[in-house]
C-alpha positions as CSV (number, residue, x, y, z in Angstrom):
1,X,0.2,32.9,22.0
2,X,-1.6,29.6,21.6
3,X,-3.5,29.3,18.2
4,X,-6.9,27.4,18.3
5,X,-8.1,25.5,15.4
6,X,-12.0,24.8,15.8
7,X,-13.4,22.5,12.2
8,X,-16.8,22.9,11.9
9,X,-19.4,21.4,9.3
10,X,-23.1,22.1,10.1
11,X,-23.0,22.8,14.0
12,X,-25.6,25.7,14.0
13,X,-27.3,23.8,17.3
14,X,-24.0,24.3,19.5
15,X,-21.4,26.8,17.4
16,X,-22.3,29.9,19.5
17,X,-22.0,28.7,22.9
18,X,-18.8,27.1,22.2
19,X,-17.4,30.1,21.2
20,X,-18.7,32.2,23.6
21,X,-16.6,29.7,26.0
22,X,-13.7,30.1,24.0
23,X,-14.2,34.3,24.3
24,X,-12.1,34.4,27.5
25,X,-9.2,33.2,25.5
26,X,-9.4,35.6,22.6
27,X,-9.8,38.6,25.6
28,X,-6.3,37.0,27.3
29,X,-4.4,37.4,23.7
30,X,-5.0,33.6,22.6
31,X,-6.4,33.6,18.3
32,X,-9.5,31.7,17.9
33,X,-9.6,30.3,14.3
34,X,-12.7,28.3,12.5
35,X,-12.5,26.2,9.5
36,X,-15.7,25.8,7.7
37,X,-15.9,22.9,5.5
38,X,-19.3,24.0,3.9
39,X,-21.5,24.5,6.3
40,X,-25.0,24.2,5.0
41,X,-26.8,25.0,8.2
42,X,-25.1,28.6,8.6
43,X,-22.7,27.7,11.4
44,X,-20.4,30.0,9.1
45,X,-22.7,33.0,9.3
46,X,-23.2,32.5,13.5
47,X,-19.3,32.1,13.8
48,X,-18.6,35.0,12.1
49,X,-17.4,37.9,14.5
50,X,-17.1,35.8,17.4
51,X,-13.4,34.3,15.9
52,X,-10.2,36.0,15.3
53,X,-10.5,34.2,11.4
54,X,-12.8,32.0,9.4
55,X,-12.2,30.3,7.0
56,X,-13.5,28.2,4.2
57,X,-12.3,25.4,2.7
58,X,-13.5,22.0,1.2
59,X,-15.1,19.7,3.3
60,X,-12.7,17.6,5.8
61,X,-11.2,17.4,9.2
62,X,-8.0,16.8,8.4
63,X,-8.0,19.4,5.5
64,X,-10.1,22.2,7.9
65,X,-7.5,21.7,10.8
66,X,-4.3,22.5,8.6
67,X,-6.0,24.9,7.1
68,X,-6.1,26.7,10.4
69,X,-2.9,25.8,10.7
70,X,-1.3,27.6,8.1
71,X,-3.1,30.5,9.0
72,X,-2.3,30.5,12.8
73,X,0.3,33.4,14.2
74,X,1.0,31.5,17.7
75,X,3.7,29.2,18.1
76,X,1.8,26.6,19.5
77,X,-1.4,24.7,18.0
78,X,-4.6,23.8,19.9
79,X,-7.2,21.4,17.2
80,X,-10.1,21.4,19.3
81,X,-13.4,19.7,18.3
82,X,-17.0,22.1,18.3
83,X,-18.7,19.9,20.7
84,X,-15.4,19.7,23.1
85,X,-14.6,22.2,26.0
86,X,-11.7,22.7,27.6
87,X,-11.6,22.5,31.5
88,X,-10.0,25.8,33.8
89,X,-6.6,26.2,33.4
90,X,-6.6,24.4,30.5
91,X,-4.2,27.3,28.6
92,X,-1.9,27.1,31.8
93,X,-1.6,23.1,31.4
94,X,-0.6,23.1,27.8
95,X,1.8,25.9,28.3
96,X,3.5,23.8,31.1
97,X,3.3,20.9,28.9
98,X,5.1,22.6,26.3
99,X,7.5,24.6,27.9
100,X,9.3,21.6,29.4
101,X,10.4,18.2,27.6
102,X,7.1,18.0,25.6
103,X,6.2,18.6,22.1
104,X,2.9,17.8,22.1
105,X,0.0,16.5,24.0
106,X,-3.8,16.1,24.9
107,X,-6.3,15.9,27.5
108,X,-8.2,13.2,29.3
109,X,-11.4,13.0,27.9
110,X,-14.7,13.1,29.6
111,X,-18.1,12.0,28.0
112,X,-21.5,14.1,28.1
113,X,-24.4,12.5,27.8
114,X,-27.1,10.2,29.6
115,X,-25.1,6.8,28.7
116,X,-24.1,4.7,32.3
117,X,-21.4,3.3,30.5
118,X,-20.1,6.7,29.4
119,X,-17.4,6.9,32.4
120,X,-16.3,3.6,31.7
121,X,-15.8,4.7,27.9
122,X,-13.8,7.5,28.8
123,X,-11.5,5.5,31.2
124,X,-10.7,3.1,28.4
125,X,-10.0,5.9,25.9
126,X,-8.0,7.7,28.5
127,X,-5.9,4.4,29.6
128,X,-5.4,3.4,25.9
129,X,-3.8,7.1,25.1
130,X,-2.0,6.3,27.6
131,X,-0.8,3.1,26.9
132,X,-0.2,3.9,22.9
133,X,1.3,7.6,22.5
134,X,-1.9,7.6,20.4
135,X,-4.2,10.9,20.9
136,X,-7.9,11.1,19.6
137,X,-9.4,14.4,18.3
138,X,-11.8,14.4,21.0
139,X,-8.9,14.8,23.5
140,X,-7.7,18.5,22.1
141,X,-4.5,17.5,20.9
142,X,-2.1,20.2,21.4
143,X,1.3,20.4,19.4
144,X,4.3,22.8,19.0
145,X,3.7,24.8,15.5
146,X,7.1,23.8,14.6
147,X,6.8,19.8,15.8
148,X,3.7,20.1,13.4
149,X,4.8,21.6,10.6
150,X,8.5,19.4,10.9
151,X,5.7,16.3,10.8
152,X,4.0,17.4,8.0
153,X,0.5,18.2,10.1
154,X,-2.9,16.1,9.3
155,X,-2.3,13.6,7.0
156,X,-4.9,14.4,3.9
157,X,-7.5,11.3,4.4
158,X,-10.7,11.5,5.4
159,X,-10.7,9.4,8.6
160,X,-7.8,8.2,11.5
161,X,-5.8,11.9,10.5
162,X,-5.4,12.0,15.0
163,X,-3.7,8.7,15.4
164,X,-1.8,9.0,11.9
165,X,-0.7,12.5,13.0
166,X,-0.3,10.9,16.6
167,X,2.4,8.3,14.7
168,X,4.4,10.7,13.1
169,X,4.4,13.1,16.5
170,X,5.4,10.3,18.4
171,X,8.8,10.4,15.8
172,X,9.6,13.0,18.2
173,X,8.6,12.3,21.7
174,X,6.2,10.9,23.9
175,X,3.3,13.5,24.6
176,X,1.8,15.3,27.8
177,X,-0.8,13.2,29.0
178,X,-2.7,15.5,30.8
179,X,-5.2,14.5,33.5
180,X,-7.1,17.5,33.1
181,X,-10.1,16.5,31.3
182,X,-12.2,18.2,28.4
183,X,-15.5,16.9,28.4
184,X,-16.9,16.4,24.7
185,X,-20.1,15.3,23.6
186,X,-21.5,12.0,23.6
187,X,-23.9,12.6,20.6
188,X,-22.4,10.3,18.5
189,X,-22.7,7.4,20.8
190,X,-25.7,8.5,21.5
191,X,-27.6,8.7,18.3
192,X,-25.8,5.5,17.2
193,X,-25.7,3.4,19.7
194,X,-23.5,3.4,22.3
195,X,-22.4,-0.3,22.1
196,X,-22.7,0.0,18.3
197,X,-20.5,2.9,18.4
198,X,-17.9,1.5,20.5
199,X,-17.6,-1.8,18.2
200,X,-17.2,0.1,15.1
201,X,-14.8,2.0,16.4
202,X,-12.6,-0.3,17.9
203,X,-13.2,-2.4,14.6
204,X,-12.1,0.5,12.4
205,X,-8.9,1.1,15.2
206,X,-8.0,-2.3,14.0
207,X,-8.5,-2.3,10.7
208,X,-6.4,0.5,10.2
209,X,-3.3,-1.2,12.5
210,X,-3.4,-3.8,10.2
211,X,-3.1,-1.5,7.1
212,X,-6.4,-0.7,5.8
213,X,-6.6,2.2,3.4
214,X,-8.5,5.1,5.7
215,X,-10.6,5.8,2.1
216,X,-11.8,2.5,2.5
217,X,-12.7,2.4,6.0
218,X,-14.5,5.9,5.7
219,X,-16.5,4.4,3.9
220,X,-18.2,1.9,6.8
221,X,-18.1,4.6,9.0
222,X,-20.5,6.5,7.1
């Protein structure tokens, strides 16, 4: 059984329909499991009945996601993002993935949204993972229960917790790269600025390489 762990904090706009295309996962046996981090919006109150469990915990990812994880019956762990959906076969990828050298893994990514340069965006991201072992949230990173509890799952800060989990993973093997792409939304980019977006991102990727405290670089995110 494959466990998925969906954080959410104030996605009233898009909660339903994602679970409604997570529904033909619960009906094949998979546990669907979302993490509130204090909803204001009531994404909690639309979730419920439409997950094996919610939860409620304090407000971040990385705390939300091992929340779910402790809670989760399957032997493997799928951390997937509200505004993210998983292509067909996606189940059937990750069980493939897993069953053979692998201990973990993630999806190429596809962008939604109206931006030209959102292909190229996604080819970088993709090609970078690639490159790096490193996986990003957006990408549905996928992990052996026991790989993830042996690494000590998200590390508690409140930004970088995928490529510091992606680190300590890595400890133990490469992961699947899988070409099968989940498409997640581009409504950060979006409403930001997609070049904006971009810059921060890659500036914040850097800073952290070079040792920046994650407290410290949530706090230009924001």
């Amino acid at each position: 059984m494959l466990s998925i762990v969906v954080p959410v904090l104030n996605e009233a706009a898009g909660i339903v329909p994602a679970l409604v295309a997570l529904a033909p996962l619960r009906a094949a046996g998979h546990e669907l499991i979302v993490v509130d981090g204090g909803s204001s919006d009531g994404t909690a109150a639309l979730a419920a009945g439409m997950a094996d469990r919610l939860l409620r915990v304090e407000r971040g990812r990385a705390r939300q996601m091992n929340a779910g994880a402790v809670a989760a019956r399957g032997g493997a762990l799928l951390f997937l993002h509200a505004d993210t959906v998983l292509p067909e076969g996606a189940v059937d990828a990750i069980r493939g993935a897993l069953d053979g050298a692998a201990v973990w893994g993630r999806f190429d990514v596809r962008i939604a949204g109206r931006s030209a340069l959102f292909p190229l965006i996604a080819t970088l991201m993709n090609w970078r993972s690639r490159c790096t072992g490193i996986a990003t949230g957006d990408q549905a990173i996928f992990v052996r229960r026991a790989a993830f509890e042996a690494v000590g799952g998200f590390p508690d800060q409140p930004l970088m917790e995928d490529v510091e989990l992606s680190r300590r993973l890595l400890r133990l093997g490469a992961p699947a790269c899988l070409r099968l792409r989940v498409v997640t939304s581009g409504r950060r980019w979006e409403r930001s600025g997609v070049w904006r977006t971009v810059r921060l991102m890659w500036r914040l990727r850097l800073l952290y390489w070079l040792g920046t405290p994650a407290d410290r670089l949530a706090e230009d995110y924001r």
